[in-house]
C-alpha positions as a printed Julia matrix, in Angstrom:
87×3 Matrix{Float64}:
  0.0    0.0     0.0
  1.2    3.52   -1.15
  1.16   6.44    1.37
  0.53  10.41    0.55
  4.23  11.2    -0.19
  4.51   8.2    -2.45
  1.57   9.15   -4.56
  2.61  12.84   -4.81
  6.0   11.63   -6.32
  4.1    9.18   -8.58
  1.89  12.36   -9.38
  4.82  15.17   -9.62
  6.53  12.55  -11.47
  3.67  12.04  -14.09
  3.06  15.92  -14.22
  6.78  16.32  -15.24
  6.97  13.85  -17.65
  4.05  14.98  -19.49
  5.51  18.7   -19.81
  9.15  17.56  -20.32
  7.67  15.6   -23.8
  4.92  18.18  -24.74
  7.55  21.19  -24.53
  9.89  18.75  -26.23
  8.14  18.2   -28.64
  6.53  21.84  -29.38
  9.98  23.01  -29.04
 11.77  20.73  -31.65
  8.66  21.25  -33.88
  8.27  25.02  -34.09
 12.29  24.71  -35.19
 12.04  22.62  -37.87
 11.34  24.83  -40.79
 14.3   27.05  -39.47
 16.45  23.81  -39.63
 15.5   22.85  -43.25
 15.85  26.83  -44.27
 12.46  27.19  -45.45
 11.93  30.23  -43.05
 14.8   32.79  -41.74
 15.81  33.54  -38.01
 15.2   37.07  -39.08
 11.48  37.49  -40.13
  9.82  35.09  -37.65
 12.75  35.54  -34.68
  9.63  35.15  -32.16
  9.13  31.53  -33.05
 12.65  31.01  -32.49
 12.15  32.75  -28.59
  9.16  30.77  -28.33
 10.91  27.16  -29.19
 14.14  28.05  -27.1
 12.12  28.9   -24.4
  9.87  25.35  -24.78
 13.3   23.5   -24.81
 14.76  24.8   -21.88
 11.14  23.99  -20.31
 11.92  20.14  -21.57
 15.51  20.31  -19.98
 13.9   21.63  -16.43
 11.03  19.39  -16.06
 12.7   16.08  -17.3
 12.36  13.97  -14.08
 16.09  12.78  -13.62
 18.09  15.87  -13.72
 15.85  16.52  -10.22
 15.6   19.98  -10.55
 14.49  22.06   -7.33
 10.23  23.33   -7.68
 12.05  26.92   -7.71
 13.62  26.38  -11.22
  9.95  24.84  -12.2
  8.23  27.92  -10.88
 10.35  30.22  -12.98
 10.62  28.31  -16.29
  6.5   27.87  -15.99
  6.48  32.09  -15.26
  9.07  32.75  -18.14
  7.14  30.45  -20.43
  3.56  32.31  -19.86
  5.63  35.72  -20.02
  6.95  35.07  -23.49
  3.64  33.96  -24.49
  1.67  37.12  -23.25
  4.95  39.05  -24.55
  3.93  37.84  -28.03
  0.44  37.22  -28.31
């Protein structure tokens, strides 16, 4: 049988997961066209912000690197600031 704190980790663990692969993968996909040159860093330099900013998201939140709920905090404040910054 599974106490609170074990089922918080299983749950924190879960929750990170899930934005470590969705900002992975919104990150890597918003760069692609850049990559295969069919759009240039210097007309659409906000998507390039906007992916940076979901792959650093992806490096914080994946599970084993452990990081502290302060670093989670700020990459989850930066991320919504970047978005209101653009949109």
């Amino acid at each position: 049988m599974m106490n609170g704190k074990q089922k918080q980790n299983i749950v924190e663990s879960a929750i990170s997961w899930g934005i470590c692969i969705v900002s992975l993968f919104l990150g890597v996909g918003l760069m692609i066209p850049f990559v295969t040159g069919n759009i240039s860093f210097q007309e659409h330099f906000e998507i390039v912000v906007v992916s940076v900013v979901l792959l650093a998201d992806s490096l914080i939140f994946f599970p084993p690197f452990e990081c502290r709920n302060l670093w989670k905090y700020m990459a989850i404040g930066l991320t919504l600031a970047v978005f209101y910054g653009l949109f």
